[in-house]
C-alpha positions as CSV (number, residue, x, y, z in Angstrom):
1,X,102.3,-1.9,15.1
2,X,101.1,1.6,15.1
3,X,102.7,2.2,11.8
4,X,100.9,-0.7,10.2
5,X,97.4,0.3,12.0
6,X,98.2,3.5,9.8
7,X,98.6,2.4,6.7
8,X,95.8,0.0,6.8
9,X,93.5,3.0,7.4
10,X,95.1,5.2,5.1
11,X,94.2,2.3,2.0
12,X,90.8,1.6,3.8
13,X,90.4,5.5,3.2
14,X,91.5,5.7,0.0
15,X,89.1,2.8,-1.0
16,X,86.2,4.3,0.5
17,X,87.3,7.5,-1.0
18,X,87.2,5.8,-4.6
19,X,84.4,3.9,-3.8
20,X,82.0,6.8,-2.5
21,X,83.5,9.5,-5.1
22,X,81.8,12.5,-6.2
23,X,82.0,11.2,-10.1
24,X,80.0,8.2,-8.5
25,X,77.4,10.1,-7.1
26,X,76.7,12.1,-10.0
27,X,76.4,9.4,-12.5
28,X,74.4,7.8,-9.9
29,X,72.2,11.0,-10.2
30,X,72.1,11.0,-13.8
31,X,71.0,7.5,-14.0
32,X,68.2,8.1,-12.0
33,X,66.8,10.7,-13.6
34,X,66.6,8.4,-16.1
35,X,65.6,5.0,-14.2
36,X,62.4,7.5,-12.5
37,X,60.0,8.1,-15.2
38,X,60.6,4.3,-16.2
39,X,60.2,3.5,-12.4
40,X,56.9,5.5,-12.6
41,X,55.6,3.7,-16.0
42,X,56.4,0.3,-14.9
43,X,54.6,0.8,-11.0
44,X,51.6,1.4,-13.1
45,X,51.6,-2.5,-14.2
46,X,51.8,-2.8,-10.1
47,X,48.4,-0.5,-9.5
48,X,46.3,-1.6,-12.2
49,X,42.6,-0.1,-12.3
50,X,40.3,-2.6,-13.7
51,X,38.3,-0.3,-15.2
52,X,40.7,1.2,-17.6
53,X,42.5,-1.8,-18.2
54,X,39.0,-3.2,-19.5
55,X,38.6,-0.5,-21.4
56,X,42.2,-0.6,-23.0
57,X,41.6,-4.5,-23.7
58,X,38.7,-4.4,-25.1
59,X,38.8,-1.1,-27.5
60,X,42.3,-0.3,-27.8
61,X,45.3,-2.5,-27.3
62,X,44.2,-5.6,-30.1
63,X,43.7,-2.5,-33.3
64,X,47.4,-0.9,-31.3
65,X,48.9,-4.3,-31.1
66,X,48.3,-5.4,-34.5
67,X,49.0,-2.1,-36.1
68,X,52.3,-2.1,-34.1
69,X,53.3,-5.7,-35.0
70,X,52.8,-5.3,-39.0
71,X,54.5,-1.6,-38.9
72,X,57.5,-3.0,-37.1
73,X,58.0,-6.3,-39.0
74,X,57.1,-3.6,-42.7
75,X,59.3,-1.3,-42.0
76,X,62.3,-3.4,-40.4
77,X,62.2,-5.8,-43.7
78,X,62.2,-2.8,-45.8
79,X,65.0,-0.8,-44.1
80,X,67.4,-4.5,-44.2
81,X,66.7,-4.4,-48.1
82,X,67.0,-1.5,-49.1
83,X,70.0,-0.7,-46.5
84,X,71.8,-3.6,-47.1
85,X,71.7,-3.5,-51.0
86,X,73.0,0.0,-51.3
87,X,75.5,-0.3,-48.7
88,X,76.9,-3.8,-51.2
89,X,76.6,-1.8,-54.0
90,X,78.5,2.0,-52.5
91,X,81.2,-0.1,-50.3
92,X,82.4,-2.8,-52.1
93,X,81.1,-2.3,-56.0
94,X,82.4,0.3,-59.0
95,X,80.0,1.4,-60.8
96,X,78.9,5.2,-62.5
97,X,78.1,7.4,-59.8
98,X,79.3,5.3,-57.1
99,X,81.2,8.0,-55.1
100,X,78.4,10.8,-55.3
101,X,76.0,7.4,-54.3
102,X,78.4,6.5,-51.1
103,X,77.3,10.1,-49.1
104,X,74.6,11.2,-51.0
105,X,72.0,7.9,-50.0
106,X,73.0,9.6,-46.3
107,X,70.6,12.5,-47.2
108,X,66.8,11.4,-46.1
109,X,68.5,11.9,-43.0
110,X,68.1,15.1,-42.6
111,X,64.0,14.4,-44.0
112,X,62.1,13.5,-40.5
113,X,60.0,10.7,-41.2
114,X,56.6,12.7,-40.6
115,X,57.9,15.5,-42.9
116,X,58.0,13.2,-45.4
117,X,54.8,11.4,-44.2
118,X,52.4,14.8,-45.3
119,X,54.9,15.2,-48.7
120,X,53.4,11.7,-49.6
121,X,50.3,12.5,-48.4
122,X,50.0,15.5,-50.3
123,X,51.3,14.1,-53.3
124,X,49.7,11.1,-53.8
125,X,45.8,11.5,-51.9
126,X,43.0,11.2,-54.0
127,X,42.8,15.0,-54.3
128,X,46.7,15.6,-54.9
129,X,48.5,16.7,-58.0
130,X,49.9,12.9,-59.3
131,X,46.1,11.5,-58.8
132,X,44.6,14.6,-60.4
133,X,46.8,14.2,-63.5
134,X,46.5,10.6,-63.6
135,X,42.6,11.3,-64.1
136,X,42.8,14.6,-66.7
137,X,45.1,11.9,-68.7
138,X,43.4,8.3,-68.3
139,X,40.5,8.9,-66.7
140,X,38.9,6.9,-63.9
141,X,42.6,4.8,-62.9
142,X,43.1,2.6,-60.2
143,X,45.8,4.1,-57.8
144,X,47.4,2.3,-54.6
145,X,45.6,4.3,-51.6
146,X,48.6,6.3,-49.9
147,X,46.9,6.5,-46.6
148,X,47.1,2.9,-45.6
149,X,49.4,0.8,-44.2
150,X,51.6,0.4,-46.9
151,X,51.5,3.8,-47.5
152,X,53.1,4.1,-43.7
153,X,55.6,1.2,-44.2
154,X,56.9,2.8,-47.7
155,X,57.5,6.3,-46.1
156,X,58.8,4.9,-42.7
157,X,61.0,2.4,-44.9
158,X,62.3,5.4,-47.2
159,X,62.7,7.9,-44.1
160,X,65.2,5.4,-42.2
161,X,67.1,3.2,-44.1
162,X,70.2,5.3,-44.6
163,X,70.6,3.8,-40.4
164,X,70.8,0.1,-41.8
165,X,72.8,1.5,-44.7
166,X,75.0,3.7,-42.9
167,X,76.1,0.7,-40.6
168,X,76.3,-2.2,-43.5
169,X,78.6,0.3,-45.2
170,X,81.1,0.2,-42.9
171,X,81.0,-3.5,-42.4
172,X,81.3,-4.1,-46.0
173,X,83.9,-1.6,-46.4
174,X,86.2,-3.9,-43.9
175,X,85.6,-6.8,-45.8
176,X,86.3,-5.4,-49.2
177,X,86.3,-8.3,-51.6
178,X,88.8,-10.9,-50.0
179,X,86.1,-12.3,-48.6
180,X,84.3,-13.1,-52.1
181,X,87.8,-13.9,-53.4
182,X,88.3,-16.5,-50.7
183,X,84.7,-18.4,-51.0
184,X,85.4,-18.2,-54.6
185,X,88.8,-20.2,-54.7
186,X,86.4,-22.8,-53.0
187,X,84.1,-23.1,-56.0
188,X,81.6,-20.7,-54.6
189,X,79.9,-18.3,-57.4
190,X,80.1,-14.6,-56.4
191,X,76.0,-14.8,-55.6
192,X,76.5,-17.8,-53.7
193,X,79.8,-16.2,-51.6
194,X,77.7,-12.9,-50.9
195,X,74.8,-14.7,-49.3
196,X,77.4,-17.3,-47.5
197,X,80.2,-15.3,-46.5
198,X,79.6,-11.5,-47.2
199,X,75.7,-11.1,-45.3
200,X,76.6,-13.6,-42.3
201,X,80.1,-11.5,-41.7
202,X,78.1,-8.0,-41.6
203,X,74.9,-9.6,-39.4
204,X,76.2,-8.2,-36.4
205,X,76.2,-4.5,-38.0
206,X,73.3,-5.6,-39.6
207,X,71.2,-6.3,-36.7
208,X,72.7,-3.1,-34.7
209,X,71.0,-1.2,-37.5
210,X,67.7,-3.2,-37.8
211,X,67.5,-2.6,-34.2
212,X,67.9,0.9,-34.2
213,X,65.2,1.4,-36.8
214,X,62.5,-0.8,-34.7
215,X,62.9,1.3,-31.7
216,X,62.9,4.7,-34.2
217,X,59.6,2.9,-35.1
218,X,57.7,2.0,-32.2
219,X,58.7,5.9,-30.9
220,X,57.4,7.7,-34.1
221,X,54.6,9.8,-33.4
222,X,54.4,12.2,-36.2
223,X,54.2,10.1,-39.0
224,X,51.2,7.5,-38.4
225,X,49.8,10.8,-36.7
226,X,49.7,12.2,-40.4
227,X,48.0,8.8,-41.8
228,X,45.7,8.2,-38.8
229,X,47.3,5.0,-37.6
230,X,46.8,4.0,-34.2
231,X,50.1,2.7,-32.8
232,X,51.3,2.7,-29.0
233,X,52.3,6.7,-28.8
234,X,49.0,8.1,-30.7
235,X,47.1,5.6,-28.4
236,X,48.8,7.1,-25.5
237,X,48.3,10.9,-26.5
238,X,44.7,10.4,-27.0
239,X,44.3,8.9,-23.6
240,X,46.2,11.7,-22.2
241,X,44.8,14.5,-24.2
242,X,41.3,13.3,-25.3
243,X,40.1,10.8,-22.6
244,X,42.1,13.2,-20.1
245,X,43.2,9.6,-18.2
246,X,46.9,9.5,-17.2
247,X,46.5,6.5,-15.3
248,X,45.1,4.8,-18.8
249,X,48.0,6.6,-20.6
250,X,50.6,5.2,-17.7
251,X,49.3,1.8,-18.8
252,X,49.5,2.0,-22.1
253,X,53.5,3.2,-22.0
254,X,54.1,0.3,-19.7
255,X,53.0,-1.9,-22.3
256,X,55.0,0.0,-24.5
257,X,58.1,-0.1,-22.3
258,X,58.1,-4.0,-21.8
259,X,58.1,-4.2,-25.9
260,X,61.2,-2.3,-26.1
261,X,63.2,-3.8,-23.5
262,X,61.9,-7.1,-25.1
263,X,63.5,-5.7,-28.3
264,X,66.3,-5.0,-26.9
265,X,66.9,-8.3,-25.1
266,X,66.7,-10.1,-28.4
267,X,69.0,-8.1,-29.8
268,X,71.7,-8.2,-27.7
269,X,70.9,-12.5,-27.5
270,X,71.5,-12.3,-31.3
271,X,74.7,-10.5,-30.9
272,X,76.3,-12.1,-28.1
273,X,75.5,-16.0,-29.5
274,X,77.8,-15.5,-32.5
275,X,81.9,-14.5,-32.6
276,X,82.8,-12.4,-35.6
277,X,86.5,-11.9,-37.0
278,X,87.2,-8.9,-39.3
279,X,88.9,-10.5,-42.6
280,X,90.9,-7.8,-44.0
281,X,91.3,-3.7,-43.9
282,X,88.8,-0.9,-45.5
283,X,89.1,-1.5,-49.2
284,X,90.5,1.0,-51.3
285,X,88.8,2.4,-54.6
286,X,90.9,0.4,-57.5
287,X,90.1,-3.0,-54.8
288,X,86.8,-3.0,-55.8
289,X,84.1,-5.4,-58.1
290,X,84.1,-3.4,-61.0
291,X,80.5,-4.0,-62.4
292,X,80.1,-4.5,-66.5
293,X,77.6,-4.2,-69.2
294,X,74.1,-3.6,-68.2
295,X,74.7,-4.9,-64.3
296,X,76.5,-1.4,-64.2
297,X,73.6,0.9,-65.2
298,X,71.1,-1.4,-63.7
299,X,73.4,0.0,-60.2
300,X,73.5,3.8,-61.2
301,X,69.7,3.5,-61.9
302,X,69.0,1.8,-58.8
303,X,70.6,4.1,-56.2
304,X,69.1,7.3,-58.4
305,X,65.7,6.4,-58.2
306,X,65.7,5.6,-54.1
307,X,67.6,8.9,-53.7
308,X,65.2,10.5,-56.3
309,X,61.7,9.0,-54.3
310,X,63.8,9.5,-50.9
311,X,64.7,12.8,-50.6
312,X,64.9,14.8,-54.3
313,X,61.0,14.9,-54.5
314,X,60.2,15.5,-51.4
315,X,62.6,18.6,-50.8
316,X,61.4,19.6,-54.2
317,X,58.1,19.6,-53.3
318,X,58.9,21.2,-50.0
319,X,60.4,24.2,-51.7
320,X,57.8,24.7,-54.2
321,X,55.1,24.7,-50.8
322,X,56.8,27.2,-49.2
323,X,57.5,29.2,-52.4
324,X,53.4,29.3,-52.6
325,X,53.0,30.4,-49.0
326,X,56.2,32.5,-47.9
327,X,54.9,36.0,-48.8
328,X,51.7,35.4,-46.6
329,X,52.4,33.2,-44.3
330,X,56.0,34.1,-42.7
331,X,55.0,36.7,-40.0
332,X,56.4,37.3,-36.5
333,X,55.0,34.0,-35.3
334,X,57.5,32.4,-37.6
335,X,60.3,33.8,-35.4
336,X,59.1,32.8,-32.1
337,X,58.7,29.9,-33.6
338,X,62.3,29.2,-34.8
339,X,63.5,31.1,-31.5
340,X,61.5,28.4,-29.4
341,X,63.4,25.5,-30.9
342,X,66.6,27.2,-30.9
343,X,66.4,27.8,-27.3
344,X,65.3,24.5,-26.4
345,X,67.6,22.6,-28.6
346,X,70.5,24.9,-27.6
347,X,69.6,24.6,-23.9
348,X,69.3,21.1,-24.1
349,X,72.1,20.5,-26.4
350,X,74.6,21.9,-23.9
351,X,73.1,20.6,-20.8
352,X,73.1,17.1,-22.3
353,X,76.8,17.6,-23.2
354,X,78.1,18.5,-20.0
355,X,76.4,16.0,-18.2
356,X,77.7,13.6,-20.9
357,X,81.0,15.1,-20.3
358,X,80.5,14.6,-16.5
359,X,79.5,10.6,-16.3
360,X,81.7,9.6,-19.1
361,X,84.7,11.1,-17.0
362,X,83.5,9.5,-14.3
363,X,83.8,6.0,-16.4
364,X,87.0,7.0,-16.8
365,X,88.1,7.5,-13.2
366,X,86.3,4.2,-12.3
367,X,86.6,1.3,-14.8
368,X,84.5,-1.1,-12.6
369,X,81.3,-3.3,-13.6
370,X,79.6,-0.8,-11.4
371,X,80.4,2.8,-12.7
372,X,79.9,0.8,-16.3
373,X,76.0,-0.3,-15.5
374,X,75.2,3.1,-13.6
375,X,76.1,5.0,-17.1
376,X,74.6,2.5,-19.3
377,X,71.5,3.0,-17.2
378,X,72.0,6.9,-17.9
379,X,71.6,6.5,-21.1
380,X,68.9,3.8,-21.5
381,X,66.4,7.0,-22.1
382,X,67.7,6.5,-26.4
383,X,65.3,3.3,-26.4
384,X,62.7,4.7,-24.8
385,X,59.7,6.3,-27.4
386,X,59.2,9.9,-26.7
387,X,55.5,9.9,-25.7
388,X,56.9,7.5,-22.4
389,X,59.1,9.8,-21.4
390,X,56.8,12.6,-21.4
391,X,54.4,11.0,-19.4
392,X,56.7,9.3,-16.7
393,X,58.3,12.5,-16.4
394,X,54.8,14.9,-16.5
395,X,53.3,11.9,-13.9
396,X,56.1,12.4,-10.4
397,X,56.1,16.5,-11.4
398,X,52.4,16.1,-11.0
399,X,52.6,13.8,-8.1
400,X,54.3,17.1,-6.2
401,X,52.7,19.6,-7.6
402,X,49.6,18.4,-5.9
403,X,51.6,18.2,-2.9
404,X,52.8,21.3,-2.5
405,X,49.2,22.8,-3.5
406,X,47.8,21.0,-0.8
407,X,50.5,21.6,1.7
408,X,50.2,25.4,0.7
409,X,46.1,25.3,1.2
410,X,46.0,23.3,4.3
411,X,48.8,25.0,6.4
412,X,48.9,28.3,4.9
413,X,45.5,28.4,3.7
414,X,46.7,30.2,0.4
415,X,45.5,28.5,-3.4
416,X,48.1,28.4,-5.8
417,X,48.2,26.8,-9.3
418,X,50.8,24.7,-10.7
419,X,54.7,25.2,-10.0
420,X,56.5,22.8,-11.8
421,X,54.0,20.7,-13.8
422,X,53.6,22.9,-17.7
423,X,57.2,24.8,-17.3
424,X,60.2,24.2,-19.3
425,X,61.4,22.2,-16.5
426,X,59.4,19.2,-17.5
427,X,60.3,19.8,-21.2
428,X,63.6,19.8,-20.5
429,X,63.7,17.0,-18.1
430,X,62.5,14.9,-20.8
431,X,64.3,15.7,-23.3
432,X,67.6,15.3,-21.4
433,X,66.4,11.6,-20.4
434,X,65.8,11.3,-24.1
435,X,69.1,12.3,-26.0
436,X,71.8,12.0,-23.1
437,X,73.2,8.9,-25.3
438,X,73.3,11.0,-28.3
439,X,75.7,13.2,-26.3
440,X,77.4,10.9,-24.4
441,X,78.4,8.4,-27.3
442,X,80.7,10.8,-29.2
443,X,82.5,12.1,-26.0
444,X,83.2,8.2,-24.6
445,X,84.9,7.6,-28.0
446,X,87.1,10.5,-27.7
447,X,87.5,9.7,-23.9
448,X,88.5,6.1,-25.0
449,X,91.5,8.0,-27.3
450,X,93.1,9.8,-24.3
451,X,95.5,7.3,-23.1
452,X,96.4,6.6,-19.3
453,X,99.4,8.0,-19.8
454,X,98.2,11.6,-19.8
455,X,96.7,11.1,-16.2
456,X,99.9,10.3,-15.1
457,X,101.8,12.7,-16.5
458,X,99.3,15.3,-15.3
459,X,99.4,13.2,-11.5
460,X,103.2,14.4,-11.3
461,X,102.0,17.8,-11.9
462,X,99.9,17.9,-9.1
463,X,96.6,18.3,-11.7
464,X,93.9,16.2,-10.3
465,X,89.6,16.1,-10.3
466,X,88.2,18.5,-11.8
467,X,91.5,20.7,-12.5
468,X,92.3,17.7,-14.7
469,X,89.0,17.6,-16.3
470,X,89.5,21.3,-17.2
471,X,92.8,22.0,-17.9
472,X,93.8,18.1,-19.6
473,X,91.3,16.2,-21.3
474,X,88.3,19.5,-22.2
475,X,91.2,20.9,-24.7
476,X,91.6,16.7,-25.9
477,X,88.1,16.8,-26.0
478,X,87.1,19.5,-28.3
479,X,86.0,17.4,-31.1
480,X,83.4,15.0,-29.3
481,X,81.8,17.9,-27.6
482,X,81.2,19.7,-30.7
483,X,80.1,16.7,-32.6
484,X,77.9,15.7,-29.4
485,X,76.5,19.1,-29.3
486,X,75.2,19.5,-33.0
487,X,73.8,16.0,-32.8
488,X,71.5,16.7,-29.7
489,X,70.7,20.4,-31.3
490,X,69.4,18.6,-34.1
491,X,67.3,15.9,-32.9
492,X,65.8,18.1,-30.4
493,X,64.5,20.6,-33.1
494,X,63.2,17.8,-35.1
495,X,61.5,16.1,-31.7
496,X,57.8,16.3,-31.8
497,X,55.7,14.3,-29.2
498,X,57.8,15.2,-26.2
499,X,57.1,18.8,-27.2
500,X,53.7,18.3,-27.9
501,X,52.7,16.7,-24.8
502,X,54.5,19.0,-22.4
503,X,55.3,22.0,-23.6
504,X,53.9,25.5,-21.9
505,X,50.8,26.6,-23.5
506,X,51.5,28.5,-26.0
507,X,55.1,27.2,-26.3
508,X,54.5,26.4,-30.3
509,X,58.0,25.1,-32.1
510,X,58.3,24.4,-35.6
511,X,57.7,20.8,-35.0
512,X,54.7,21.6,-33.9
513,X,53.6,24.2,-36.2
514,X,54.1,20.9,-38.6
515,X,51.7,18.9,-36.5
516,X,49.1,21.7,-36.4
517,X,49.2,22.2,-40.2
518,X,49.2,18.4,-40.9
519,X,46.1,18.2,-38.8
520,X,44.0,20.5,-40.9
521,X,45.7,19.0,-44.2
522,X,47.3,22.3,-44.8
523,X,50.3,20.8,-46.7
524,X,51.6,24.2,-48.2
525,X,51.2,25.8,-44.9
526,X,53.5,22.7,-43.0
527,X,56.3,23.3,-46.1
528,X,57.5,26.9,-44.1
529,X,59.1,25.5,-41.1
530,X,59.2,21.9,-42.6
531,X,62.3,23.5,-44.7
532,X,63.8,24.9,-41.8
533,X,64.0,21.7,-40.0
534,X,65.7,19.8,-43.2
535,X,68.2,22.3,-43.2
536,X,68.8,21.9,-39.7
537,X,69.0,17.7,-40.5
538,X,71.7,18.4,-43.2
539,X,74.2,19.5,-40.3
540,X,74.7,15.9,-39.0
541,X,74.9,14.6,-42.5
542,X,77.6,17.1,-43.3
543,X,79.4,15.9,-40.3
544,X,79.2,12.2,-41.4
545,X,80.2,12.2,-44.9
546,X,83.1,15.1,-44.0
547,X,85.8,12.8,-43.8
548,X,84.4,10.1,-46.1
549,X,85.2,6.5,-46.0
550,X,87.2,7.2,-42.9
């Protein structure tokens, strides 16, 4: 009897012991870092002041919601067209120039969208150099006014398809065209069979990349900064930075918050109603629709000029910027300026990896529903716009900064300033809410690769916990840390409104040495460290397109 009292405790010990695990408490940790700043947005819907929230309904929230609604519905339309076509034509057609086509449409990647928000600007205002020759030529012309809200759903559009395209690509490439070949043997033309078998087989892709681009849209800051359009984010910096009202700046990211997770509800509905069945392997380059006469060139011409209006021009005109302004304007400043964003993208790039590392190991250990919704609540932070993060992060460090300033004044009778609140704590805080998923994706899918088996074999050894982690899977792992490492370096030195709205005063990056030149209009001035930042976007691209189709 004594022996079976044991043993009952020894498995009620061993359960606890799983259940209560250190890789639990840490992802719980890491999640609510996360799950705080959204706690402390969302309260605000909980303590509304009638006074702001007059103010917001009456002079800001209709202009921000209508602005909002057109921008997202412009620039998600745009990005399904234009994606979706390109990835047809690259994945499943032959025609001239289709290889260099397949990675080269990946490139206005590397472009951030407000980079390519002043180009435009520059190029095509009233006073710029396509206007002014349009005049010297034809005189007084009519010409589309760029700073409008076409203008921002063209550059938007042109700045972030390759996301829809990237993803179409892949589903087309597994369907190949045994799918067309199939719904033509049942007297279906190959129009007919692309709109009734091809596009419904790809939605689910489809829709994962239409998604992604709506929630890169509602967080942009810099771009409709550039053409003075008031969405959510420049609504909330100007209450924080011009009204001087967090609370009104709380409310407005709530509002902001409840969009997105209403985005990403209807998302996942659309996804989850329908079952999808891959119809046949990645087709290979003779298995193709070879395109003839004029439908061919008509192709070639087609991907040139969205590659040409894309990313050609505006790199172009980029380098012939900073060709006018390197002599005189690259000084010292230049280099604290590039060593500020490498040492916040490099700091944040390896934090964000090892804690990636650490809570998708701990998903490993424990395969249950719960260990699987405490990381997808660590990495929620993606879907959240930057300027939300920033403030539910700056608002709590406040909270206790004010605490400790009058805890330090009342029972030690001593006046301090700020300890936490404008340090690269807060910055970095926010930015490793913000891009843990970008980390973590890449090392789960190489975690997913490492079979059980290992484990076991490494169990007999007598290798277990952290020993494991270090000795077994980091050497496995190489790979998806490196990959997860460049792709937070890079988004962190093109970020711009978490910097702006919490970095250390005088803390200037090159993002925002873009921002402050695009304020004054100084386009050539903005080309400098706009350069610097493309090539530092190229890296991820390079990284895509190294093993090609595969």
């Amino acid at each position: 009897m004594s022996t079976d009292l044991l043993d009952i405790r020894q498995i009620t010990g061993h359960r606890l012991a799983r259940k209560f695990s250190i890789w639990r408490l840490l992802s719980l940790l890491v999640a609510t870092l996360v799950l705080v700043p959204i706690g402390v947005v969302l309260w605000s819907l909980l303590t509304p002041s009638s006074d702001i929230w007059e103010h917001l309904v009456v002079n800001v929230l209709p202009g921000v919601l209508n602005n909002t609604f057109w921008l997202v519905l412009g620039v998600g339309t745009g990005t399904a067209l234009l994606g979706v076509s390109l990835a047809w034509l690259t994945g499943v057609c032959e025609f001239p120039g289709q290889r260099f086509f397949a990675w080269s449409l990946l490139l206005p990647l590397a472009l951030p969208a407000y980079v390519m928000a002043f180009v435009a600007v520059g190029l095509l205002d009233f006073t710029g150099p396509v206007q002014t020759a349009l005049r010297s030529w034809f005189g007084s012309v009519w010409f589309p006014p760029i700073r409008s809200r076409g203008g921002v759903i063209l550059v938007m559009t042109l700045a972030l398809y390759p996301y829809v395209y990237l993803i179409a690509r892949n589903a087309f490439l597994t369907q190949g065209k045994r799918a067309l070949e199939a719904a033509q043997s049942l007297g279906c033309s190959r129009r007919r069979a692309f709109f009734r078998v091809a596009l419904p087989l790809a939605r689910p892709w489809i829709v994962a990349g239409v998604a992604l681009v709506i929630m890169e849209t509602l967080a942009d800051f810099g771009t409709v900064s550039v053409f003075n359009y008031d969405t959510f984010t420049t609504a909330i910096y100007k209450a924080w930075f011009s009204l001087f009202s967090l609370p009104a700046a709380l409310q407005l990211a709530s509002v902001l918050i409840l969009i997105v997770f209403a985005a990403i509800v209807l998302e996942q509905q659309t996804r989850t109603r329908i079952r999808y069945t891959q119809t046949g392997r990645p087709s290979p380059q003779h298995d193709r629709i070879i395109l003839q006469g004029w439908s061919r060139w008509a192709a070639t011409l087609y991907c040139a000029l969205i590659l040409t209006v894309a990313f050609i021009i505006p790199v172009g005109q980029l380098l012939l910027w900073a060709a006018q302004v390197y002599a005189q304007d690259l000084d010292a400043r230049y280099w604290g300026f590039l060593w500020h964003s490498l040492l916040l993208a490099g700091g944040t790039a390896l934090t964000a990896s090892a804690v990636a590392l650490i809570i998708a190991y701990a998903g490993r250990r424990h395969r249950d529903i719960a260990m699987r919704a405490t990381n997808r609540l660590a990495t929620l932070g993606y879907a959240l716009p930057g300027p939300v993060l920033a403030v539910g992060v700056y608002a709590p460090v406040a909270w206790f900064d004010n605490l400790i300033i009058d805890g330090t004044r009342h029972y030690l009778h001593i006046e301090i300033g700020q300890v936490l609140g404008g340090t690269l704590l807060v910055m970095l805080l926010a930015y490793l809410a913000r891009f843990l998923a970008v980390g973590y994706n890449p090392i789960d899918s190489h975690m997913q690769r490492i079979t059980t088996s290992v484990d076991d074999a490494a169990h007999i050894f007598g290798v277990r916990g952290f020993a494991m982690l270090r000795r077994v899977h980091l050497p496995m792992l190489k790979g998806g840390l490196l990959t997860a490492v460049t792709l937070v370096f890079v988004d962190v030195m093109k970020e711009m409104p978490i910097t702006l709205m919490t970095r250390p005063f005088g803390w200037d990056t090159l993002a925002i040495r873009i921002f402050e030149m695009t304020a004054e209009g100084e386009w050539q001035r903005a080309a400098l460290p706009a350069v610097a930042l493309v090539l530092a976007g190229l890296i991820p691209i390079l990284l895509l397109t190294r093993n090609g189709d595969h």
